[in-house]
Structure formats: C-alpha cells, structure tokens
C-alpha positions in Angstrom: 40.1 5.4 -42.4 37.4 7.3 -44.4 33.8 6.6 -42.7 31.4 5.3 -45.3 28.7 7.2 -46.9 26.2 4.8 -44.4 28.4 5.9 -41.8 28.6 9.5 -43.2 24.6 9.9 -43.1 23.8 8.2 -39.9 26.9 11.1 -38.2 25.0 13.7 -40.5 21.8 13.2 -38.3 23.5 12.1 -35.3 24.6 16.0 -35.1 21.3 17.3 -34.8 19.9 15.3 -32.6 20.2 16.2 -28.7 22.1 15.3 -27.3 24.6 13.6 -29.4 25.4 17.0 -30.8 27.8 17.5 -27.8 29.7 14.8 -28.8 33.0 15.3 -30.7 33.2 13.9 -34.5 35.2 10.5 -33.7 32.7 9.5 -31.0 29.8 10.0 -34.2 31.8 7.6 -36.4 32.7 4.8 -33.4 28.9 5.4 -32.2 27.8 4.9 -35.9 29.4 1.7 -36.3 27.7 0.4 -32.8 23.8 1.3 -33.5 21.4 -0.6 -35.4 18.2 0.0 -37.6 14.9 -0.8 -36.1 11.5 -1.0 -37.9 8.2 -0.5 -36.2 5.0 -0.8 -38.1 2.2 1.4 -37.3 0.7 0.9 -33.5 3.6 -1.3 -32.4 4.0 -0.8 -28.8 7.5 -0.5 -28.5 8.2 -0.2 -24.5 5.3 -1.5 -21.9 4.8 0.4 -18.8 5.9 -1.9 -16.3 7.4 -4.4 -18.0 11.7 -5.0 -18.4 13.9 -1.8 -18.6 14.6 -0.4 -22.2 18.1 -2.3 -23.5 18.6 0.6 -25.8 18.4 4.4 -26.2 16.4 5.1 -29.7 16.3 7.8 -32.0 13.4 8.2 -34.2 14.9 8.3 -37.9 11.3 8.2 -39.9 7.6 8.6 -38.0 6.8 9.2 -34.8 5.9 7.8 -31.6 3.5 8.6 -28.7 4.5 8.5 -24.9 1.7 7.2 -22.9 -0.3 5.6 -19.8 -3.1 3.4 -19.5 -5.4 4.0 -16.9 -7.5 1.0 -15.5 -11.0 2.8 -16.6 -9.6 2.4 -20.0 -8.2 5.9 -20.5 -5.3 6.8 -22.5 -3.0 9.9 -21.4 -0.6 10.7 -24.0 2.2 12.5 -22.6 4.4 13.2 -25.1 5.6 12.9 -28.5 8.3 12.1 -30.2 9.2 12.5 -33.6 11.9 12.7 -36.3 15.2 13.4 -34.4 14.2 12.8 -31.2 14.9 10.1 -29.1 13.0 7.5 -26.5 14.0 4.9 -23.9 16.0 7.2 -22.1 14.4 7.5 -18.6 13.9 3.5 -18.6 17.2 2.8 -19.2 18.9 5.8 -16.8 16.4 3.6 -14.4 17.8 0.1 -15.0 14.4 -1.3 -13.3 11.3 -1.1 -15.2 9.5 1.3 -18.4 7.5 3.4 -17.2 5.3 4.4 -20.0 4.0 3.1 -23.1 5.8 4.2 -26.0 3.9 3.4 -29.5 4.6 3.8 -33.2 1.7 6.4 -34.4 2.9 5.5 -37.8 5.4 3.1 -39.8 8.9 4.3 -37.5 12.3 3.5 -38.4 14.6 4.1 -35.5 18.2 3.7 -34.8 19.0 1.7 -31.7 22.1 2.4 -29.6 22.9 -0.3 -27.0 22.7 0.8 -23.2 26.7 0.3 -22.5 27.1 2.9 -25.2 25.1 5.2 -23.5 26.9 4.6 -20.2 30.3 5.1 -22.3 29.2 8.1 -23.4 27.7 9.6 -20.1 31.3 8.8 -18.0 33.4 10.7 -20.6 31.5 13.3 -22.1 30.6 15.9 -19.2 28.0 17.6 -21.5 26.5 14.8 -22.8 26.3 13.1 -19.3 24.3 16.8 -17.9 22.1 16.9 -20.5 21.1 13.5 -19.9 20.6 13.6 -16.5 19.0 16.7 -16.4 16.4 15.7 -19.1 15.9 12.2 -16.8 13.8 13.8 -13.7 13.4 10.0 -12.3 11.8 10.8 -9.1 9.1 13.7 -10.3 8.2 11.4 -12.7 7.9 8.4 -10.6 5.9 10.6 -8.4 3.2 11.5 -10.8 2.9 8.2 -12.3 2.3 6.3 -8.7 -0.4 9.4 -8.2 -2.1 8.6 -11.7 -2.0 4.3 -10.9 -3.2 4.7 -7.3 -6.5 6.7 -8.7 -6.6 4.6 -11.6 -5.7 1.1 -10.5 -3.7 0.0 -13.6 -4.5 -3.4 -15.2 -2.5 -6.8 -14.4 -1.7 -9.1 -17.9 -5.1 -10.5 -18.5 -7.3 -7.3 -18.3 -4.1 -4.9 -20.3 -5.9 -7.2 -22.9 -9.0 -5.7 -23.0 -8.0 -2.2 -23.2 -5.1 -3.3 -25.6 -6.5 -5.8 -27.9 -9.0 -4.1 -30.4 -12.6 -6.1 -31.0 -11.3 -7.4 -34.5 -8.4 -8.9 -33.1 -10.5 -11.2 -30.5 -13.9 -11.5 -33.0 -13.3 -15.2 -34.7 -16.1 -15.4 -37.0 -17.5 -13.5 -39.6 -21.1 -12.9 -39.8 -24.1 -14.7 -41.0 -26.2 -12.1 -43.6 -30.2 -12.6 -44.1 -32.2 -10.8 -46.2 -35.1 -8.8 -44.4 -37.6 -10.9 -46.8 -36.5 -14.8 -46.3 -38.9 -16.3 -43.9 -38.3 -18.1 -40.6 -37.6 -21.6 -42.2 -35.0 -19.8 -44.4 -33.4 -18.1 -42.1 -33.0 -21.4 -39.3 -31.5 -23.6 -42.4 -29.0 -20.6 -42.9 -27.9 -20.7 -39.4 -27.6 -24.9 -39.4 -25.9 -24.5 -42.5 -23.5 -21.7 -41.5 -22.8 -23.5 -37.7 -23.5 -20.1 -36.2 -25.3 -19.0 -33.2 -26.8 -16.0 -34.7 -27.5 -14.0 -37.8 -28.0 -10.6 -39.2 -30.7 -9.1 -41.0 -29.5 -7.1 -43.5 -30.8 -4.5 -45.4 -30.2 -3.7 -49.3 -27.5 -1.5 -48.4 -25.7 -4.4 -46.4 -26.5 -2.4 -43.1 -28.1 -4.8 -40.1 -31.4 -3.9 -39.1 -31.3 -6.6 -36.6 -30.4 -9.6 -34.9 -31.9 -13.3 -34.7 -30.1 -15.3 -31.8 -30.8 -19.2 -31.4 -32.6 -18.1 -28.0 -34.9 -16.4 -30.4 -35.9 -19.5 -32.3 -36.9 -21.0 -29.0 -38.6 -18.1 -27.5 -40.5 -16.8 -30.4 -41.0 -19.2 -33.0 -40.9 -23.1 -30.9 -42.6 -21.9 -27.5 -45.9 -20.0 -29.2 -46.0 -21.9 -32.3 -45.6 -18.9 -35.0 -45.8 -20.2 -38.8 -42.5 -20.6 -40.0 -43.2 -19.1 -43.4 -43.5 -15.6 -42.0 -40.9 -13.3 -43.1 -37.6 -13.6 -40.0 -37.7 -10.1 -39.4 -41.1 -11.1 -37.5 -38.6 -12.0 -34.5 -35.4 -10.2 -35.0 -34.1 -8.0 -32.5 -33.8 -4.1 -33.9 -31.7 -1.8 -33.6 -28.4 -4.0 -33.7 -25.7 -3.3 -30.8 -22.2 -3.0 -32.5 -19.1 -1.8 -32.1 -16.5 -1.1 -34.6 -13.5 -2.9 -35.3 -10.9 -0.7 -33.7 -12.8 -0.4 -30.5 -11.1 -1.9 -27.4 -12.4 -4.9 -26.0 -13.5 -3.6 -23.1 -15.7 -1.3 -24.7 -17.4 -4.2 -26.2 -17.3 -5.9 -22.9 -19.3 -2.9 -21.3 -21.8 -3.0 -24.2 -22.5 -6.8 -24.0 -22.7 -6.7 -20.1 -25.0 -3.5 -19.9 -27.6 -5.0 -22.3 -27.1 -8.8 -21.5 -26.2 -9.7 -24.5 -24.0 -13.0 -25.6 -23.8 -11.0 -29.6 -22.1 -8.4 -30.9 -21.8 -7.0 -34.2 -18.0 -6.0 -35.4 -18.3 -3.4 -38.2 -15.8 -1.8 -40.4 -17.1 2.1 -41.5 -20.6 0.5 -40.2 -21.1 -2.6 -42.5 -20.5 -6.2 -40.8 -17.1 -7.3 -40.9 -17.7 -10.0 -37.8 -19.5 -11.6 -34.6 -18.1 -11.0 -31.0 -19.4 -13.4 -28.8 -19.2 -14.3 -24.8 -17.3 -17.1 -25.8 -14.9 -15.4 -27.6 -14.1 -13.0 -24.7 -13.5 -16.4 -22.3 -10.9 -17.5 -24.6 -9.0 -14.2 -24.4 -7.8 -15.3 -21.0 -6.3 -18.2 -22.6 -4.3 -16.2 -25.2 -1.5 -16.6 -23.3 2.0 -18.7 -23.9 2.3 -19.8 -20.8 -1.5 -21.2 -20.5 -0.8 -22.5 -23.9 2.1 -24.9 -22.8 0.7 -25.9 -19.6 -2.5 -27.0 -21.7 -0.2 -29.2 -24.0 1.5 -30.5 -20.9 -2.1 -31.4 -19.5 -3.3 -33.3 -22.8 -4.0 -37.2 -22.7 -5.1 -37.8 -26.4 -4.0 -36.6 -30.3 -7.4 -35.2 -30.4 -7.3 -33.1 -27.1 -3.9 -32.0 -28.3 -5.1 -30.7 -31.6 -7.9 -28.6 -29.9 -5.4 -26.6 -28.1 -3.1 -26.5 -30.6 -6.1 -24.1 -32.9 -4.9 -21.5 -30.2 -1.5 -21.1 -31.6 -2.8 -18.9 -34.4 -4.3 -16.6 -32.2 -0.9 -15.7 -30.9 0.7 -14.1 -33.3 -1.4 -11.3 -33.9 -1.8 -10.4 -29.8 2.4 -10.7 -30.3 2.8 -8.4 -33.4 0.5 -5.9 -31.5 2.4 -6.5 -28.5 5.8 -5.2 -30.1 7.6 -8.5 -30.1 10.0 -9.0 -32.3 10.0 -11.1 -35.6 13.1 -13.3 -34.5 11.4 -13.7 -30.8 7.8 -14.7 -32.3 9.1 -17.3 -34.4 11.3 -18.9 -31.5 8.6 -18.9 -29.1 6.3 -20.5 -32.3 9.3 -23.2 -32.1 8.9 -23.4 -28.8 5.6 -24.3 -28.6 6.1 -26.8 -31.5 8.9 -28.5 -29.9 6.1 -29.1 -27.2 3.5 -30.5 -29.0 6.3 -33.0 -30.7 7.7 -33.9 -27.6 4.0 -34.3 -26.6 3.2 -36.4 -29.5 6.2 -38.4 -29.0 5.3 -39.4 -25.2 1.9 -40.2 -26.5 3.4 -42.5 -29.4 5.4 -44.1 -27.1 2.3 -45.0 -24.5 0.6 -46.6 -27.3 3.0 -48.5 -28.9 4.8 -49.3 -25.6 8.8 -48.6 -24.9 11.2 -48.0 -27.6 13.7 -51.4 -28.7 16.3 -49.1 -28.7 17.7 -45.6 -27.8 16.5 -42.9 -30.2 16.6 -39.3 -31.1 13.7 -37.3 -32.7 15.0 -34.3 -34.6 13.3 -31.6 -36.6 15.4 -30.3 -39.6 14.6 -27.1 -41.7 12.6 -24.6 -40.5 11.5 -26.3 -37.6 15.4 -26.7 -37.0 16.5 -23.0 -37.4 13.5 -22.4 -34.9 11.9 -20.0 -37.4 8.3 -21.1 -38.1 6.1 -18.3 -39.2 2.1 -19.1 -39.5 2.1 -22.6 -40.5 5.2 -25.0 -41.4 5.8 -28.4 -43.5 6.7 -31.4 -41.1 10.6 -31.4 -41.6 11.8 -34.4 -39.0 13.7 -37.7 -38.7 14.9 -40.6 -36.0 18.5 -41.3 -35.2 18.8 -44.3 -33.3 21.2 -46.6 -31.9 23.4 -49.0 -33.5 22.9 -51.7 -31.0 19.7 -51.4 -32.3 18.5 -55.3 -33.1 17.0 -55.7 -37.2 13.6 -55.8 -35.7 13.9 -52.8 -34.0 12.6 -50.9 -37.3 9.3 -52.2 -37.5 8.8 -50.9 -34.0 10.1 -47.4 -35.4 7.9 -47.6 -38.6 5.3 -47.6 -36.5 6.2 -45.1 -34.3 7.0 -42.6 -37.0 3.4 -42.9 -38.8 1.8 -42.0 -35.2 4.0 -38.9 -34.7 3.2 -38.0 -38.6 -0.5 -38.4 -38.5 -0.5 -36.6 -35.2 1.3 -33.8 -36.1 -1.2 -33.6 -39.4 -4.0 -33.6 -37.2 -2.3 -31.1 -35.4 -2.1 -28.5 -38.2 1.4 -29.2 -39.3 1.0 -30.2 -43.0 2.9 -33.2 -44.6 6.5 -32.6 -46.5 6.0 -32.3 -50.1 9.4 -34.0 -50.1 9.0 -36.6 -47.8 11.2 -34.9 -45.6 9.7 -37.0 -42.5 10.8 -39.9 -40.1 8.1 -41.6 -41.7 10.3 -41.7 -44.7 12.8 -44.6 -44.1 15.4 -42.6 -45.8 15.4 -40.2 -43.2 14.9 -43.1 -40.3 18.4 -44.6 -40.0 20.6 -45.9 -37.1 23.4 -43.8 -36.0 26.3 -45.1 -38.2 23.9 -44.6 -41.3 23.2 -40.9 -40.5 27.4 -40.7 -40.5 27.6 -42.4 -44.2 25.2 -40.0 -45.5 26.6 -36.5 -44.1 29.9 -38.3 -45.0 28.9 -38.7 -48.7 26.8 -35.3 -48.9 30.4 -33.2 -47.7 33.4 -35.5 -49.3 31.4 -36.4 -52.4 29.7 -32.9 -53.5 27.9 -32.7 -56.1 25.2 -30.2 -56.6 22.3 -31.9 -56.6 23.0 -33.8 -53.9 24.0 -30.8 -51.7 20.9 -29.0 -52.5 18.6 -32.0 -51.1 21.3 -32.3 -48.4 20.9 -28.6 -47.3 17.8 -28.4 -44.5 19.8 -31.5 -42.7 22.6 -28.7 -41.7 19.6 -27.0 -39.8 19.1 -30.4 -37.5 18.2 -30.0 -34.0 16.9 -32.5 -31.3 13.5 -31.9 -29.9 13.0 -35.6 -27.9 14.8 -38.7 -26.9 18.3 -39.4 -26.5 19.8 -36.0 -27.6 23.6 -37.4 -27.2 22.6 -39.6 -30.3 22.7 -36.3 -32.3 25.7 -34.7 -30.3 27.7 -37.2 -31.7 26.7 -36.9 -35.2 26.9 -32.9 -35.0 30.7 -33.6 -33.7 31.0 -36.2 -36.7 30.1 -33.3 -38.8 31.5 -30.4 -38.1 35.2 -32.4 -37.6 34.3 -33.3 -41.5 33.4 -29.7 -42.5 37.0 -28.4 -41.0 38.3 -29.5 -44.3 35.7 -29.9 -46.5 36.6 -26.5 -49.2 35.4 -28.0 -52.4 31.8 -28.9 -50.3 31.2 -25.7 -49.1 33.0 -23.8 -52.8 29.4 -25.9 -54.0 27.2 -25.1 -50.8 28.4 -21.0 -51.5 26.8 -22.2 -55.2 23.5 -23.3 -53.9 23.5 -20.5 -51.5 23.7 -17.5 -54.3 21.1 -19.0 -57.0 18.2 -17.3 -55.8 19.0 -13.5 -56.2 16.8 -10.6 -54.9 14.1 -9.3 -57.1 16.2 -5.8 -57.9 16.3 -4.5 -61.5 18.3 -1.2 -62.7 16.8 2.0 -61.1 16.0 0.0 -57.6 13.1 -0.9 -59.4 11.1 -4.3 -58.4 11.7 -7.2 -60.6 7.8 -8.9 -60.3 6.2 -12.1 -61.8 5.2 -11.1 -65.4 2.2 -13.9 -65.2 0.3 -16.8 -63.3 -1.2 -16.5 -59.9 1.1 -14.6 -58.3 1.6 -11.5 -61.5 2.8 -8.5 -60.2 3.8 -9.9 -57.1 7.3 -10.9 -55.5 8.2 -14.1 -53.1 9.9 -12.5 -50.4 11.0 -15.9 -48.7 12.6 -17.6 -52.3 13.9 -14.0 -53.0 14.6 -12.6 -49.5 14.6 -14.8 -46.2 16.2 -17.8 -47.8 19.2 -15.9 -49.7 19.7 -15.1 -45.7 19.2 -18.4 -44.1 21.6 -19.7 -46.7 24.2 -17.4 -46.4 24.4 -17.5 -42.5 23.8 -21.2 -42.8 27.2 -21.3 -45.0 29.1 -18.7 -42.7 28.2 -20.9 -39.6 29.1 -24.2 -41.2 32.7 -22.5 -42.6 33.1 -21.4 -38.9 32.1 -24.0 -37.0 29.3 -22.7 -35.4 26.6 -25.0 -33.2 23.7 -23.0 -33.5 21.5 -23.2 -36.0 19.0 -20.3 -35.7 19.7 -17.5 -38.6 19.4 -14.3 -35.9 21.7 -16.3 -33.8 24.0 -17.6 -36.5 24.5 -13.9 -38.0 24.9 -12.4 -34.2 27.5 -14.7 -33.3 29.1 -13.9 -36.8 29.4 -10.5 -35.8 30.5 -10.9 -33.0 33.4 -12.6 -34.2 34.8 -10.5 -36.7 34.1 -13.2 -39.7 34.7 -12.1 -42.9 36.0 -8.3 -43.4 33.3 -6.8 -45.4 30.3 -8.8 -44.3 27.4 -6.8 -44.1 26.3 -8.7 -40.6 24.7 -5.9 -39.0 22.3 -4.9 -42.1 21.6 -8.7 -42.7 20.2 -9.2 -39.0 18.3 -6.0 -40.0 17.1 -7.3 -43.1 16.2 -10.6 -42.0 14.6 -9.3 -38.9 12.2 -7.0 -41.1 11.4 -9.6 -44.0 10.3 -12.0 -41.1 7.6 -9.4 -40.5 6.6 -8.7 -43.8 5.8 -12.7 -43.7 4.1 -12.7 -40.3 1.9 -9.9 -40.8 1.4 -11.2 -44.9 0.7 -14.7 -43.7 -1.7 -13.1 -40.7 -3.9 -11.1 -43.2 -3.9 -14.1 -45.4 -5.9 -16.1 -42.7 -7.8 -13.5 -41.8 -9.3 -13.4 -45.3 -9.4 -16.9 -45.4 -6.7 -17.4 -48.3 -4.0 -19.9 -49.1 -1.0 -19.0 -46.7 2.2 -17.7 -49.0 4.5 -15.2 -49.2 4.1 -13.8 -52.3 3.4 -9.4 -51.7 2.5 -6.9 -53.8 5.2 -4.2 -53.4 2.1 -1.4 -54.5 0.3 -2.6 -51.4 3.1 -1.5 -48.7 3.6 1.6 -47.6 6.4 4.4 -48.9 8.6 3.3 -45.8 7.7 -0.6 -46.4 9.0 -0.4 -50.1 12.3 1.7 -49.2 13.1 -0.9 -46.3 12.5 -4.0 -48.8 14.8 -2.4 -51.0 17.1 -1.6 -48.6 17.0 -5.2 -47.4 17.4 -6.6 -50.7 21.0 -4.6 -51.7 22.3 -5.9 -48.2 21.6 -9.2 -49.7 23.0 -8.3 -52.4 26.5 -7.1 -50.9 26.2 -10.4 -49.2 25.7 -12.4 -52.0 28.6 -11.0 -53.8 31.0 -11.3 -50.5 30.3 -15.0 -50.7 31.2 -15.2 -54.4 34.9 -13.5 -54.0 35.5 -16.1 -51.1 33.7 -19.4 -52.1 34.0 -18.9 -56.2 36.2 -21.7 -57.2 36.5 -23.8 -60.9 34.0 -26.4 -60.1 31.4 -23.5 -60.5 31.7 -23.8 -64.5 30.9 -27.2 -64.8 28.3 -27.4 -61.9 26.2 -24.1 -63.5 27.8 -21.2 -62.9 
C-alpha cells in the first residue's frame, strides 16, 4: 500500500534525524503509523527530574527545548539543548526508573512521540540503531555527576520545587491598591476600607510607586501620635518600594520579604504594578496541592467550610499547566475533585435531612459526566432511585435535591441554564421512569428530542447506589444494539456544528456582536469531538464516557477504516488547552469565562495547529456522514 503524504512527510524527517536514519524504509512507514503529535506551549516542563520515567522517546518537529537541573540554592544548570530534529527522553526511558533532568519547551514545541515498546522493538532488531542508542545513553557517568551536583546542592522536595518553579505572578492573588502622592491620610485609609486591602501604593504621575502604606502604618504613624489626617499620605509611606517582577521565582521574593521583614511586596510587569505578594499568599502555596485539596474536603463539616476550600481549585490549574500536565489529565483530576465536593455535599444533605426513604443514585451528566470540566462548569446532575420507592418518598428527594443545588451554587458551580439538575423533577425519576425516557429518546427519534437527549449519554454515578445506574446503562446499551435510525439522527446532531474553515485555510470569524473577529473553539472545535466519539462509542458499545478515553479505545479497536482517531486525540487534546489557558487568562483579567479566541492573538505555531485540528475534524465529520447518512436526513434538516 502507498504511505500517505502525512505518512510520507513524517518518513521524510524521520531520515534525518539520529538515529532513525539507520533504520530501513518499511520500519519509517510502520514507525510513522505508531507515533503521535505532541504540543508544548512555551516553558512547559515536559519531564521532571525525579519524577516517573519518560513513556516515550520524542523528537522535536518545531522549537526547542532546554535540558536542565535545579539546584536547591535556586540555580538553574542548563545542560543541553535540543532543537529541531533532535530528540529527548531517551536516557529516562533506556533507565526505566526515574528522569533525571528537567526537560522544558523554550518556545511553542511540537514534537512527535514514539511509544517506549517501539523503541525497544527497534533496539532488538536493528544492531545500528540499538549502538547508537546505547552509546549516546552513558547512564552511569551521568548518574554520577548528577548525585555530585544534588549532594552539594541539596535538591528541593514537592513543596519548596514550588518556590523555585512557580514565578511571583502565579502565586500574587491580588492586584494593587494605587494612591495618588497628593490625597491626604483620610483619603488614602477610605481607599484601603473600600478596596479590602492591607496595603496600598503611592504612585507617581507616571504610574511608578514611590512607596508603600501598610495597615501597621496607620497604627504606628497616624493613631499612636495623633498626626492630622488631612496631611498629604505620603507623610507616612514607606520609600523606596521593594518589588520584584513578575517572572521572578518565588523564592526570590521570599528572600526579599524575609531579609527586610516585610509582610508586602510589589509584583511589577516592565516596573509598573501589576499585583501584591503577601505572607499570606506564600502560606497558601503549601496548600496548592491535590492531595491537600481532597483531604481538606474530606475534613469539612459545613456548606460554608466546603465552599472556602473549594476557592482553591482555581489555583490549580495554572501550577498544573506550568507543571506540564496534560489537558486530558487536568480536566480528570478537576472531575475528580468535583466528584468530591458532590459526594461531600451529598453526605452533608443527607445529615440534615436525615436517611434517604429509598435507595438512590446521584449522577452527573454532561461535562461533569465525560469528566472534562475546564475552569468553571454548569451543574449537569440527576437522581435515580428505586422503584420500591413509596409516593412520599419524593418530597423527601425534592428536598434533598434543592440542598445539593444551592450547595454546589455556593460552591462555584453555577446553575443549568436548562434546568439540567435533580432539582428539576424531570430529571428526578425512579428507576423504571429513567428506562421509559432513554426508551422513547432511542426507539422514537426525533431530532429535537435527541438533541435535549444528548448530555444524558455522558451519565456517570458520582454517589449512592451506583448498581441503580448499572442497570439503566445495561438497559441502554441492549437498546442501542439495534437502534440504526436513532443513531442515522444522533450522526445528524453530531455534524451540525462544522469547524470555522473557509477556502484558503483561512478563519471563518464572527462578522459582529461581542465576540467580532473571534471564533468559539468549544461550539466549533471540542464539541464536533465530544460528539463524534460520543456517537462512535454508543455504535460500539463502549462504557466509558470520557472523550480521550472513548477515541483511545476506538483506536485501539480498529473501528471504522478511515477514522482519523489518532489526529482527533491530538486535536482534542490541544483545543482543551487552548480553553484552559484562554479560560485562565480570562480570570486573571477578571473577565467573563468563554471560549471565544482571537486567532490574531496566537502564535504562528498556535494558528497552524488550530487549523490542523480543525481539517481532522473535518475528515471526521465527513467519515460519519458516508456511514450514518440515511433518508430521514431530508426531512429532519439535512
């Protein structure tokens, strides 16, 4: 068979890369067909030094990367670096124990991934390929100078590879309060009631502080000696400012607030204010931690206690993105921690209201179901419960439903525009109810009924008694075995929203309105994915629900010849991104989370890979209309 042009380019490259250029051109092609794409944004730390052994060799396609170590006195020795054609991971995973240095994206790096056992392939038939390898890996010298460098250097545990990794605009909450030079004492303390900060700036015409008024000062030098409050604040400021600027490390502001005693610290970007570094700040960044995360929901006795820890969330994701993590894996451990604070909820619910009248099983739908929450998510739940259930059982679930609702509200998770909630009594139903409905939605399609049906095929259990929705799922999936002309309309539904492509690759924007110029790249991108591994899964029978896990599990079984699975994990995996990191700004600049982009605000690379992403979709798209196109589309819109 004639490789592809895809295939063609990647074997083009492949031959001048060390050392794949030993390898004959049939083990190019089959190697090809095995690797996968991998984007890394700009000062992504791809491998941690010390952490789990690389799973895959990678060659750097675009960009560059730096080889490094951190020392414990906050020193970083670059060792290397690696760019266009060359490859990383290597040594880790030759190793099969731990990375031992930090490997980092200088810029925007697109690399192609090849899978450990392909590497081991390779090395037990191809002599050359095998020598070169080992012969490049010199473990032990390696090992050697590393332990020298750590036992002089002491290298950092989890919580203090923060402060040398974490830059002081990551950890810095708040911006900063700015006072004018001439406003007078009385001024300047309503401006800091009125602000609820514990300090402000004085700044000068050119937005430059000239100094500092704490809340200490108030005390010190305007309360204890009785000064007139209608002298000008820069009576008692503190001059010059200590600051720091944004990209510094944390422990260099650490150093700078210890040295001088100070609980204050000015962030600035090219030396204006950009925000306030306190000692409070710096205690939280021990708590930016999963796992301290959980166990503080586990440890929660009221709504209100619960909602306090659940602020932290937010301030995982950007530690996470820095980190190197993965889109799919930040999203499932967001899930995670959501599934928590419902279970959480749920136990609390229940000790207010007092036991449940019947068996019951609280499910999350949507989103929430797929496991793929970005910053923030709608509520997207309901209640299964048994059908011994007595009639007066639903008052007692009415109730209980409202509680987990306002709960979760007051936990950050906004209300359904739809009404897609327990707290709906559509969506609160006794098991054989919950059969009627998917019953109707699959024998009796129809396409608007299909479409409102559609986040219910995402339905997972978070608490109760999860064999309540085993035996639904079963229900469902025996109906779907059969069910052509119901997924013929799903395959509908699942193409209507195509990707924002004109002719000439060019972006296809909103002309007008809030959002002119821009592009939604979950309407246009993500969801065209979620609904056509969704379809896939449901066609095939498939129990998971995750979209990473439902297109992997594709793959791996062959479905559909022609299926672009490969590039649409690739795709979805580098839209999720986009979101995280558009949705992360967003906050930061205090605006309304969306994900609507600009295309002129992303880099070169970024704009290639989006349109890369969205002819995959594309493909996809058109795959699903030569299987699923059948004459009900006429009639139903299409």
């Amino acid at each position: 068979m004639t490789p592809s042009i895809v295939t063609g380019n990647v074997v083009a490259f492949l031959q001048q890369a060390p050392p794949f250029q030993f390898l004959p051109q049939g083990e190019l092609v089959a190697l090809a067909s095995s690797m996968s794409v991998e984007y890394f944004p700009k000062d992504t730390v791809i491998l941690r030094a010390g952490r789990s052994a690389a799973h895959a060799m990678y060659v750097v396609q675009k960009g560059g990367v730096k080889l490094a170590i951190h020392t414990g006195v906050g020193k970083e020795l670059i060792l290397d670096m690696r760019s266009e054609g060359e490859s990383f991971g290597l040594l880790s995973l030759i190793g099969r124990d731990i990375a031992r240095l930090d490997v980092t994206a200088v810029e925007d790096t697109l690399c192609y991934s090849i899978p450990a056992e392909r590497i081991q392939q390779l090395m037990s038939r191809h002599p050359d390929f095998s020598e070169y390898v080992l012969r490049a890996s010199l473990t032990r010298y390696i090992d050697r100078s590393l332990a020298e460098l750590r036992d002089q250097t002491r290298l950092m545990g989890d919580t203090e590879r923060l402060l040398y990794s974490v830059n002081a605009a990551s950890v810095a909450n708040r911006p900063p309060t700015l006072c004018a030079p001439g406003a007078t004492i009385r001024q300047a303390a309503q401006l800091m009631a009125s602000s609820r900060s514990t300090c402000l700036f004085i700044a000068g015409p050119d937005s430059r502080a000239e100094g500092i008024v704490t809340e200490a000062d108030f005390a010190s030098r305007v309360v204890a000696p009785g000064l007139d409050i209608s002298l000008p604040v820069s009576r008692i400021m503190t001059s010059p400012v200590q600051s720091v600027d944004r990209g510094a490390p944390v422990f260099e502001a650490l150093a700078a607030m210890l040295s001088r005693d100070i609980h204050h610290l000015l962030v600035t970007r090219d030396g204006a204010p950009e925000a306030v570094l306190t000692h409070h700040d710096l205690l939280l960044l021990q708590g930016k931690s999963p796992l301290t995360i959980v166990r503080d929901i586990e440890g929660q006795s009221t709504v209100a206690q619960l909602a306090s820890v659940q602020k932290r969330v937010g301030d995982l994701l950007p530690l996470l993105m820095r980190e190197g993590a993965k889109a799919a894996h930040i999203t499932s451990l967001l899930a995670r921690i959501n599934d928590r604070v419902i279970a959480k909820i749920v136990q609390l619910a229940e000790a207010e209201l007092g036991p449940a009248p019947a068996p019951y099983c609280f499910v999350v739908t949507g989103s929430e179901g797929r496991r793929e929450q970005t910053f923030r998510t709608d509520q997207d739940n309901a209640i299964i419960y048994s059908d011994q259930a007595d009639p007066s059982a639903e008052a007692w679930f009415e109730r209980f439903s409202a509680f987990v609702r306002d709960a979760l509200e007051r936990c950050g998770y906004p209300l359904c525009p739809g009404g897609y909630m327990a707290s709906n009594p559509l969506w609160r139903q006794p098991l054989r109810a919950w059969k009627g409905l998917f019953s109707d939605w699959i024998a009796g399609a129809r396409r608007r009924s299909v479409e409102d049906a559609l986040i219910f095929f995402d339905m997972r259990p978070v608490a109760g008694a999860f064999e309540l929705f085993h035996e639904l799922d079963a229900h469902n999936r025996e109906l779907l075995r059969s069910a052509g002309v119901f997924k013929s309309v799903l395959a509908l539904v699942s193409i209507e929203n195509r990707p924002p492509l004109g002719f000439f690759r060019s972006f296809v924007l909103e002309r007008d309105g809030d959002h002119k110029d821009e592009l939604d790249i979950k309407l246009r991108g993500a969801g065209p994915i979620v609904n056509a591994a969704r379809l896939f899964a449901l066609d095939a029978g498939l129990g998971v629900t995750n979209t990473a896990a439902r297109l992997e599990e594709l793959e791996n079984r062959n479905e559909v010849e022609g299926m672009p699975w490969k590039d649409l994990q690739a795709s979805w995996e580098y839209l999720t991104l986009l979101r995280l990191e558009n949705q992360i700004r967003q906050a930061r600049a205090g605006e309304a989370l969306g994900n609507h982009i600009r295309p002129d605000s992303l880099t070169h690379l970024q704009r290639e890979l989006l349109r890369e992403a969205f002819k995959t979709i594309s493909s996809a798209q058109h795959r699903i209309e030569q299987r699923f196109r059948s004459a009900l589309w006429a009639p139903l819109g299409r």
